[in-house]
PyMOL Python script that loads the backbone (N, CA, C, O; Angstrom):
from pymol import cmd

cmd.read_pdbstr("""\
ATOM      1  N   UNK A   1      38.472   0.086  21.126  1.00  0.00           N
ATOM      2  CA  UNK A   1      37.117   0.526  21.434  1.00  0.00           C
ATOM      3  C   UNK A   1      36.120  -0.451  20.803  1.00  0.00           C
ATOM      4  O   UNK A   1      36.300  -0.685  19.608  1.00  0.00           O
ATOM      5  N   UNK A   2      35.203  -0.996  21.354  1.00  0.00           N
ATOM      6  CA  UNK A   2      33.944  -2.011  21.164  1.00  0.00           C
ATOM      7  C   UNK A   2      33.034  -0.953  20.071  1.00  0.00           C
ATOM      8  O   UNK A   2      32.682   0.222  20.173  1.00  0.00           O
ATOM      9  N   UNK A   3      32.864  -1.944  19.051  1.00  0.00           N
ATOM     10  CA  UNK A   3      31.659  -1.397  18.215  1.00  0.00           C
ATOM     11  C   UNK A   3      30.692  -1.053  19.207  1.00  0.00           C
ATOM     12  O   UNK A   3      30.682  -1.192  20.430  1.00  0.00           O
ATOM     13  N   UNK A   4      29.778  -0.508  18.284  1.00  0.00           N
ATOM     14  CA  UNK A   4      28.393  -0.157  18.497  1.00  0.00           C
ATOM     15  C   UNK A   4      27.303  -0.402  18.235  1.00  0.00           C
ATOM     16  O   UNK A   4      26.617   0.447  17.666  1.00  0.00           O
ATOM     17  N   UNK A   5      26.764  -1.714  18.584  1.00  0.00           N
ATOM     18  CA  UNK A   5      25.306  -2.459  17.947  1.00  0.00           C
ATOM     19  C   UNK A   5      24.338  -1.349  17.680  1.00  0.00           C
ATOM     20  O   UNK A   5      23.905  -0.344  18.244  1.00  0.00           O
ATOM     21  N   UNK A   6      24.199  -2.034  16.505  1.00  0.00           N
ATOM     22  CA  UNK A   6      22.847  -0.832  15.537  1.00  0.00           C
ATOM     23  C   UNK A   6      21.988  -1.402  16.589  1.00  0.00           C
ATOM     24  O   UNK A   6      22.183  -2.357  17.340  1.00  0.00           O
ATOM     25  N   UNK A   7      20.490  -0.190  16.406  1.00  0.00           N
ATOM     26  CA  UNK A   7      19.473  -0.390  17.626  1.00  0.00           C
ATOM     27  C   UNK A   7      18.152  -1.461  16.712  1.00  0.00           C
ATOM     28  O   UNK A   7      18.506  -2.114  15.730  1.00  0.00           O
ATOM     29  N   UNK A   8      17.368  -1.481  16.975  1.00  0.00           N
ATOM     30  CA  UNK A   8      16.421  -2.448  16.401  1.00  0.00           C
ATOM     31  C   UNK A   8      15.913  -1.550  14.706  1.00  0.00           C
ATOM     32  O   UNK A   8      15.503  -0.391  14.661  1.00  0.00           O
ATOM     33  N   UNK A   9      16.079  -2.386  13.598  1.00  0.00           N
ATOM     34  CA  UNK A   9      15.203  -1.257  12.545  1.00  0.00           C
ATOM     35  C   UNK A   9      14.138  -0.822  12.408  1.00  0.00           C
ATOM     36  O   UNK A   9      13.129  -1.492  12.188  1.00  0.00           O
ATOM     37  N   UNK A  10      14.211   0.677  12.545  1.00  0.00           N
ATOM     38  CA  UNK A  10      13.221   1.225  12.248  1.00  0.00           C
ATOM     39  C   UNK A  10      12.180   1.186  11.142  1.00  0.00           C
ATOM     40  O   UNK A  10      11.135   1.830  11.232  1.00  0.00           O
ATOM     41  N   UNK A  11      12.490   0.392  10.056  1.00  0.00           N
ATOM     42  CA  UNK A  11      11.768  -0.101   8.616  1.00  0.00           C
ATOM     43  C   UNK A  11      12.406  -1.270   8.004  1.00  0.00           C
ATOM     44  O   UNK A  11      13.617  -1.486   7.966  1.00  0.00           O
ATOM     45  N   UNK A  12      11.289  -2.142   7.437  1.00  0.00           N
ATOM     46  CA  UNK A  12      11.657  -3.366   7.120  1.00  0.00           C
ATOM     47  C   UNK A  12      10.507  -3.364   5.620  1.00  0.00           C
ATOM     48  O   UNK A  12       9.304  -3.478   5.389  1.00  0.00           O
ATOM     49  N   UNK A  13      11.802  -3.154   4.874  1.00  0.00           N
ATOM     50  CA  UNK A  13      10.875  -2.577   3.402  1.00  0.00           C
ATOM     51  C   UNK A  13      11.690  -3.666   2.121  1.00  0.00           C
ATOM     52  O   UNK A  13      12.790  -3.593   1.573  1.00  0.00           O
ATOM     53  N   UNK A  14      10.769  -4.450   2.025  1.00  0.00           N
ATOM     54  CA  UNK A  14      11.100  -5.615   0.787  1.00  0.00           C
ATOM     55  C   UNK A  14      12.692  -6.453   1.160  1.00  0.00           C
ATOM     56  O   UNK A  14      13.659  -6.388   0.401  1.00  0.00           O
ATOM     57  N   UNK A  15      12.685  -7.017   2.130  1.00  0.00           N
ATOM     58  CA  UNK A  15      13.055  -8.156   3.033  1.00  0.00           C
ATOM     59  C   UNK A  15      14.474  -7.288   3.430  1.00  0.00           C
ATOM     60  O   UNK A  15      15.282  -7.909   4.120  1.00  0.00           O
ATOM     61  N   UNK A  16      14.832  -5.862   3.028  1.00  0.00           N
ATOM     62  CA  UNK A  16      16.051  -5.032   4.153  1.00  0.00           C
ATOM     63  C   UNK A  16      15.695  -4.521   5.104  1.00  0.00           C
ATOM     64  O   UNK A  16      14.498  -4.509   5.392  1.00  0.00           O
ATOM     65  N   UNK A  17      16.496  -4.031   5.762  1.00  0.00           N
ATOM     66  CA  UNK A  17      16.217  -3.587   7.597  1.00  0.00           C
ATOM     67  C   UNK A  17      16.893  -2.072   7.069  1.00  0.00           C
ATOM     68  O   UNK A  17      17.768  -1.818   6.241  1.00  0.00           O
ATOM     69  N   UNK A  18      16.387  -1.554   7.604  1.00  0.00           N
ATOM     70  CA  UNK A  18      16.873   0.077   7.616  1.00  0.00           C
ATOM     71  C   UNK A  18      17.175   0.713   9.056  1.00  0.00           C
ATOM     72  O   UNK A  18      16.658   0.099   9.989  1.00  0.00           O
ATOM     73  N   UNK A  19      17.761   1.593   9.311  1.00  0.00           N
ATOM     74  CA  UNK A  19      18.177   1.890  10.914  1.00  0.00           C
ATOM     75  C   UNK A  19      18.245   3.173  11.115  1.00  0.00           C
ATOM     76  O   UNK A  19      19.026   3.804  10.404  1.00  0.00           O
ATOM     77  N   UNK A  20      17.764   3.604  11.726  1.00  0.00           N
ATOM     78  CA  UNK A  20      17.785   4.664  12.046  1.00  0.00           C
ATOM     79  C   UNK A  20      19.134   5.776  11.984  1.00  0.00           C
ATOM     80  O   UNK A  20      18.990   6.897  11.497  1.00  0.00           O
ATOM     81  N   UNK A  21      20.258   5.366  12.463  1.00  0.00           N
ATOM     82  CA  UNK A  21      21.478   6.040  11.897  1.00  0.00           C
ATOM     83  C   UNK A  21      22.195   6.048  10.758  1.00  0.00           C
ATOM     84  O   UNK A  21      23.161   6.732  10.419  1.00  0.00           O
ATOM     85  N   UNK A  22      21.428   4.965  10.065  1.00  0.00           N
ATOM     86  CA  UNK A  22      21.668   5.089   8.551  1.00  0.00           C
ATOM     87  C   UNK A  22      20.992   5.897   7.522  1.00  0.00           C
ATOM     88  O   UNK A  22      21.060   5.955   6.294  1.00  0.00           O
ATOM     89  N   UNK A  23      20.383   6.441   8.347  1.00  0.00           N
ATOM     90  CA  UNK A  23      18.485   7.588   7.279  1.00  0.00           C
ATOM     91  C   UNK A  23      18.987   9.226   7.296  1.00  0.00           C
ATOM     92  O   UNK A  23      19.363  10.008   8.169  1.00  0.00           O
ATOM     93  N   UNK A  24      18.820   9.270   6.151  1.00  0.00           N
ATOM     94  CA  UNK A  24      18.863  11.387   6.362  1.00  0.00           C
ATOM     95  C   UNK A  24      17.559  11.295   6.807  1.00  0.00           C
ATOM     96  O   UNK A  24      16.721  10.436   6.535  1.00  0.00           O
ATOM     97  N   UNK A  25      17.463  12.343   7.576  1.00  0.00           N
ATOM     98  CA  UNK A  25      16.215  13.451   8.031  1.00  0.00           C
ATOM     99  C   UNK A  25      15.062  12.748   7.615  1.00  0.00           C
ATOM    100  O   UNK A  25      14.280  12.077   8.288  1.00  0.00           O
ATOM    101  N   UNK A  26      15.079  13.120   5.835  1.00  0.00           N
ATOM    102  CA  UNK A  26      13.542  13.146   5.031  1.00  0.00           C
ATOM    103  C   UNK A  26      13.209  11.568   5.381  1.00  0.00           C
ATOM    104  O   UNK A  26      12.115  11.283   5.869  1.00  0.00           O
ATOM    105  N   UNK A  27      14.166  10.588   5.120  1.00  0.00           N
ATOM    106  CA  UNK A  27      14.071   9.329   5.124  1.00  0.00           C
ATOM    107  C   UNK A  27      12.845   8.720   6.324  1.00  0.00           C
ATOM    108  O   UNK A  27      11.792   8.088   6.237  1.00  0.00           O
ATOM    109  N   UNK A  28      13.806   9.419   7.638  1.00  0.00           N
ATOM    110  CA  UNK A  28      13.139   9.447   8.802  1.00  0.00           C
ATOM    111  C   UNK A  28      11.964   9.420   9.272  1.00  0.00           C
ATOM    112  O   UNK A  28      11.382   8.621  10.005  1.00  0.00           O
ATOM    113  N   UNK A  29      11.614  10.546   8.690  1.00  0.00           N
ATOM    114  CA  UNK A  29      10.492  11.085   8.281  1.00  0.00           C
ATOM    115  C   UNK A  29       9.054  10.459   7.998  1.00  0.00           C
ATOM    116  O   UNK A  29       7.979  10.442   8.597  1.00  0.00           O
ATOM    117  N   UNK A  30       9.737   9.764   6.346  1.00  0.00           N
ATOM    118  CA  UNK A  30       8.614   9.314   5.898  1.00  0.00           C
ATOM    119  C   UNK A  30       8.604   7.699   6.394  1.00  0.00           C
ATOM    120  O   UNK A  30       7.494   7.171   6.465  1.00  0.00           O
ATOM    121  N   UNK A  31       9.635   6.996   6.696  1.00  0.00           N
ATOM    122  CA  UNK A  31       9.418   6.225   7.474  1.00  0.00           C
ATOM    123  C   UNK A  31       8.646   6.067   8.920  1.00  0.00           C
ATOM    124  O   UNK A  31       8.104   5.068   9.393  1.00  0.00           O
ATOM    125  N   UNK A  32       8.755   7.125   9.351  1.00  0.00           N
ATOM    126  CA  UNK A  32       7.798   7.383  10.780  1.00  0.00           C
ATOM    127  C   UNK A  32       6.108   7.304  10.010  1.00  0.00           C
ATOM    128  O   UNK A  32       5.055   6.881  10.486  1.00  0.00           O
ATOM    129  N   UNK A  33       6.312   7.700   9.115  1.00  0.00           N
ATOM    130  CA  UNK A  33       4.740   8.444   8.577  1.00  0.00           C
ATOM    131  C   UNK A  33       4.386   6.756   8.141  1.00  0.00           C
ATOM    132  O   UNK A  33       3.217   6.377   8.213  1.00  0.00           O
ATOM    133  N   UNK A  34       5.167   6.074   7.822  1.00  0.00           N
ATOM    134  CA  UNK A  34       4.737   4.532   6.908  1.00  0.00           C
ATOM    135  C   UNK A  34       4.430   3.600   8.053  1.00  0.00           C
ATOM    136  O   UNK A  34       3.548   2.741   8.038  1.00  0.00           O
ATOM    137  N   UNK A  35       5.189   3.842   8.968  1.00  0.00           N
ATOM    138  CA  UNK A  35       4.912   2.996  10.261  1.00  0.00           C
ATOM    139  C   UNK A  35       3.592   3.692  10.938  1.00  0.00           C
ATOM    140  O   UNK A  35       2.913   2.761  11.371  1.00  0.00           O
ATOM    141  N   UNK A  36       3.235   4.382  11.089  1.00  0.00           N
ATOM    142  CA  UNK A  36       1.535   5.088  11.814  1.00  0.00           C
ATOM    143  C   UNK A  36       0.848   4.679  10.869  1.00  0.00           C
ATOM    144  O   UNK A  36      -0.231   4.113  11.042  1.00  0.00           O
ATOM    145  N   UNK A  37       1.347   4.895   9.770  1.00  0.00           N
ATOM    146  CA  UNK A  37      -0.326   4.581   8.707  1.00  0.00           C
ATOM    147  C   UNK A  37      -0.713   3.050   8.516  1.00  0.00           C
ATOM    148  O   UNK A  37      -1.769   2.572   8.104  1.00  0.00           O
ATOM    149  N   UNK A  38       0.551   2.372   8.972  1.00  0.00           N
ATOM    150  CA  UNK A  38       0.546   0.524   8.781  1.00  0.00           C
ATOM    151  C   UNK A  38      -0.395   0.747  10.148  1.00  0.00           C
ATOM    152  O   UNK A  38      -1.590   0.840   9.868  1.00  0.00           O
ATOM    153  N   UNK A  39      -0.016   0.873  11.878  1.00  0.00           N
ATOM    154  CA  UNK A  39       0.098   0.583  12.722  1.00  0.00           C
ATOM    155  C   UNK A  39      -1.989   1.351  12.516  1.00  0.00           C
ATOM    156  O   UNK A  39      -3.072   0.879  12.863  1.00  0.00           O
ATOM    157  N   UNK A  40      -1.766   2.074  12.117  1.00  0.00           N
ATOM    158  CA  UNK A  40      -3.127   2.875  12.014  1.00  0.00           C
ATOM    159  C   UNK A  40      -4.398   1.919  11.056  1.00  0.00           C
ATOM    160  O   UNK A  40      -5.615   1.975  11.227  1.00  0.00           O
ATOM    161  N   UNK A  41      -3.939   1.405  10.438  1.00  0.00           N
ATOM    162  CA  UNK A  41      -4.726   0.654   9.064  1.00  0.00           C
ATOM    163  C   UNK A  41      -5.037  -0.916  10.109  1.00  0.00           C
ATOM    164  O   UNK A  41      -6.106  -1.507  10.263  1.00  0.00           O
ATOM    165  N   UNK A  42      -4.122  -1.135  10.496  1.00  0.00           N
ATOM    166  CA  UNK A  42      -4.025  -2.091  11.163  1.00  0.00           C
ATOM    167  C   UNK A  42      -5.131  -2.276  12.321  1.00  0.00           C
ATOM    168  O   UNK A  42      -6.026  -3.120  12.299  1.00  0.00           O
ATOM    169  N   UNK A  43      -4.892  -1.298  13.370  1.00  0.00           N
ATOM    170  CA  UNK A  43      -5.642  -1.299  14.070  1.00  0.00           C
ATOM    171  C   UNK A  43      -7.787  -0.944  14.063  1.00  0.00           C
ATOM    172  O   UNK A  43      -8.658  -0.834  14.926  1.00  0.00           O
ATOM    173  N   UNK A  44      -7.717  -0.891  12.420  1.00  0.00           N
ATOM    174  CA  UNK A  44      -8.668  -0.119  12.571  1.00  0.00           C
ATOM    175  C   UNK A  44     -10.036  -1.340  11.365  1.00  0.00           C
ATOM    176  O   UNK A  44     -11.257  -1.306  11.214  1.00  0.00           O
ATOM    177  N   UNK A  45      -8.916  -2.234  10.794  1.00  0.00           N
ATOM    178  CA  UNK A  45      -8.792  -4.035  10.102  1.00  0.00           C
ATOM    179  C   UNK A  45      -9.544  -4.895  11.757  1.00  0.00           C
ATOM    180  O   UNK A  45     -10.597  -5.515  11.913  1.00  0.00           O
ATOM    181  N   UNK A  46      -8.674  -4.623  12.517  1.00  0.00           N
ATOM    182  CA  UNK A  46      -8.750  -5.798  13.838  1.00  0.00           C
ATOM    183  C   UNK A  46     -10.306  -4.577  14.358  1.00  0.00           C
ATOM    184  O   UNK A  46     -11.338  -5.237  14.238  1.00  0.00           O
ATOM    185  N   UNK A  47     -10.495  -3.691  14.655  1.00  0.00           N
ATOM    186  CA  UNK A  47     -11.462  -2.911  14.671  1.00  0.00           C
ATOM    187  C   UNK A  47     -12.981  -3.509  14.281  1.00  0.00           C
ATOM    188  O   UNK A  47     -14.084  -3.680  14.801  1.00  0.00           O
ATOM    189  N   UNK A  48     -12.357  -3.689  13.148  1.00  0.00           N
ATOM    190  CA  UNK A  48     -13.465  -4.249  12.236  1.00  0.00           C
ATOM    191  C   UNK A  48     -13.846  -6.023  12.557  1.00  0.00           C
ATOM    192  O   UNK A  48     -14.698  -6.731  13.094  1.00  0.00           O
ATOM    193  N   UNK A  49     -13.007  -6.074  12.068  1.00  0.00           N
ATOM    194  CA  UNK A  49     -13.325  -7.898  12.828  1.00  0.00           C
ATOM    195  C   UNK A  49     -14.106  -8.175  13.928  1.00  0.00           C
ATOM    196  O   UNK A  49     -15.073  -8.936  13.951  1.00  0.00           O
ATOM    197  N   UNK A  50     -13.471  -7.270  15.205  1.00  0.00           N
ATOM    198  CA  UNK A  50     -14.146  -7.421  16.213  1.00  0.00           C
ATOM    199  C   UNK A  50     -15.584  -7.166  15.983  1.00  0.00           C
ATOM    200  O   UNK A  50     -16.323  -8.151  15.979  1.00  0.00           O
ATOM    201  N   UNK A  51     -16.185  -5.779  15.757  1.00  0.00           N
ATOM    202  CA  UNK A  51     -17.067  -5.255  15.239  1.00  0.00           C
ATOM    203  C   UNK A  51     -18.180  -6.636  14.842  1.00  0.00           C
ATOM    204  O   UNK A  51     -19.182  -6.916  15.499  1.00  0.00           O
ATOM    205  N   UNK A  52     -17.712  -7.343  13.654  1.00  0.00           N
ATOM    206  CA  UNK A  52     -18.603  -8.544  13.019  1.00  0.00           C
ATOM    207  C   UNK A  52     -18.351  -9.662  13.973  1.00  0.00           C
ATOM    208  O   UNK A  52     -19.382 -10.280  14.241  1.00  0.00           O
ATOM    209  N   UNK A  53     -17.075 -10.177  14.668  1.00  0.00           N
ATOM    210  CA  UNK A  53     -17.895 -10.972  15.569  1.00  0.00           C
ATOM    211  C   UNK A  53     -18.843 -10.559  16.561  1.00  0.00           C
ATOM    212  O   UNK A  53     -19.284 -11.523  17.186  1.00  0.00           O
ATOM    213  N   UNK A  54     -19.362  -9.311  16.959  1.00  0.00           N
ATOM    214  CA  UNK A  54     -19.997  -8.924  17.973  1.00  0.00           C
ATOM    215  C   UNK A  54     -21.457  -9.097  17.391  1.00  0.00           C
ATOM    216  O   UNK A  54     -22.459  -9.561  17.935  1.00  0.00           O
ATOM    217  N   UNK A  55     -21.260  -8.544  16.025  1.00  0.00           N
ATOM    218  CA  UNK A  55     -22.414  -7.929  15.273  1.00  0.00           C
ATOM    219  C   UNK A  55     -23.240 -10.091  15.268  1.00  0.00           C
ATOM    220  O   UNK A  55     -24.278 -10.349  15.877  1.00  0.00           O
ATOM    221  N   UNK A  56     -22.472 -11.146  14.506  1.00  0.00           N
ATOM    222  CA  UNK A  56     -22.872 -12.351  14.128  1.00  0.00           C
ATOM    223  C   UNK A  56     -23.841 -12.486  15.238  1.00  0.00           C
ATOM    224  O   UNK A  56     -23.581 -12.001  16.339  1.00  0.00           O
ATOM    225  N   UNK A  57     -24.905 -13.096  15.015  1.00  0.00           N
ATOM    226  CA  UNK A  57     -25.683 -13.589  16.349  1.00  0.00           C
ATOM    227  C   UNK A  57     -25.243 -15.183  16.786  1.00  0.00           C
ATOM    228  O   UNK A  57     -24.364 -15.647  16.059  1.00  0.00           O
ATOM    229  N   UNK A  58     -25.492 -15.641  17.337  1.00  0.00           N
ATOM    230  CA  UNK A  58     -24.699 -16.718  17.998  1.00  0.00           C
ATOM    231  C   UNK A  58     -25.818 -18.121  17.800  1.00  0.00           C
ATOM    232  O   UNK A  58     -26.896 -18.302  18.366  1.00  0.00           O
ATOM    233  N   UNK A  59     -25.256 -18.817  16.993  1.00  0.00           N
ATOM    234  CA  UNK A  59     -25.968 -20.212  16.620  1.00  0.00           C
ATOM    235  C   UNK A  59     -25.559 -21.224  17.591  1.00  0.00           C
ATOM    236  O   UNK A  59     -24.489 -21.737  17.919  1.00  0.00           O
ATOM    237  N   UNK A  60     -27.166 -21.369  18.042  1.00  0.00           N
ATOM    238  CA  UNK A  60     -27.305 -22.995  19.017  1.00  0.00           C
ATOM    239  C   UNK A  60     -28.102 -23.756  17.824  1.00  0.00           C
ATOM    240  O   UNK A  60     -28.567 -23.512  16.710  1.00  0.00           O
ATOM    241  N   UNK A  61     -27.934 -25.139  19.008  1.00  0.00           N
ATOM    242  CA  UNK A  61     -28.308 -26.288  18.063  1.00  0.00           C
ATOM    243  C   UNK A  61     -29.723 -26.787  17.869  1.00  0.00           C
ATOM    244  O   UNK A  61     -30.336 -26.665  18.929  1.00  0.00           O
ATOM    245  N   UNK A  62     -30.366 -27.233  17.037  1.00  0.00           N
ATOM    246  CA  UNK A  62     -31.411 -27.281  16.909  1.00  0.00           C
ATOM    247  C   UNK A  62     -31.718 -28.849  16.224  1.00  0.00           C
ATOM    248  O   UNK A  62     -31.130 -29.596  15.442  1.00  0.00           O
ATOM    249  N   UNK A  63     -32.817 -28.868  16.900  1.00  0.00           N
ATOM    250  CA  UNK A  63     -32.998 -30.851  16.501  1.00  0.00           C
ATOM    251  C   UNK A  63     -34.054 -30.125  14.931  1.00  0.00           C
ATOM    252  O   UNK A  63     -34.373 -29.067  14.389  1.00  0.00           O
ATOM    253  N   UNK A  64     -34.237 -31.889  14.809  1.00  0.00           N
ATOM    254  CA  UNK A  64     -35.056 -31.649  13.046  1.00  0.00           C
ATOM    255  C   UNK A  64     -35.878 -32.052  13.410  1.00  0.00           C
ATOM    256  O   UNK A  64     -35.710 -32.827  14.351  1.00  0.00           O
ATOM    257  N   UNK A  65     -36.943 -31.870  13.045  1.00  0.00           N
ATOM    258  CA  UNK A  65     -38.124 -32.721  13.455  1.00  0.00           C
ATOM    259  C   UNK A  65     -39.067 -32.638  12.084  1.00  0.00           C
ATOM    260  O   UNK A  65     -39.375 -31.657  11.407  1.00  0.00           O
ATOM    261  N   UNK A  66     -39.496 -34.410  11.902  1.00  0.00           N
ATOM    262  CA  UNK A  66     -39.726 -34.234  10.714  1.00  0.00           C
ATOM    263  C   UNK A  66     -41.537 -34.392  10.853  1.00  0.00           C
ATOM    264  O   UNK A  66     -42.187 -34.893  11.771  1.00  0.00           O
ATOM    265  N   UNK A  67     -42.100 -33.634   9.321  1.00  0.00           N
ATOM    266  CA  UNK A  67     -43.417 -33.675   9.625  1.00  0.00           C
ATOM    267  C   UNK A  67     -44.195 -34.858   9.479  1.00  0.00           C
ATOM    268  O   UNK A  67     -45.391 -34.849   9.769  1.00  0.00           O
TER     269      UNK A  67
END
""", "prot")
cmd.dss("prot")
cmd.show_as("cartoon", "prot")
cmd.util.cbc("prot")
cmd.orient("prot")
């Protein structure tokens, strides 16, 4: 009988891979909860960025002209 390739990891916590059929329950769990709050923090960082490039006003060029 052919193994069974583990599926992609579900957590990647201080350079190990964790998998989903390797987690009790709670594990599961709070790994689900660590991945929304990254994926959540994240989205809300790029949020912001956008936000200030919108907000910057947009510099053209301007000659000198002296008095």
């Amino acid at each position: 009988m052919a193994k069974k390739q583990k599926e992609q990891p579900v957590l990647t916590l201080d350079g190990e891979e964790y998998f989903a059929e390797d987690m009790t329950d709670e594990q599961l769990r709070i790994g689900e909860q660590l991945t929304v709050s990254r994926e959540s923090f994240v989205n809300m960082f790029r949020a912001s960025l956008e936000k200030d490039d919108q907000e910057q006003p947009e510099v053209k060029e301007a000659e000198v002209v002296e008095a």
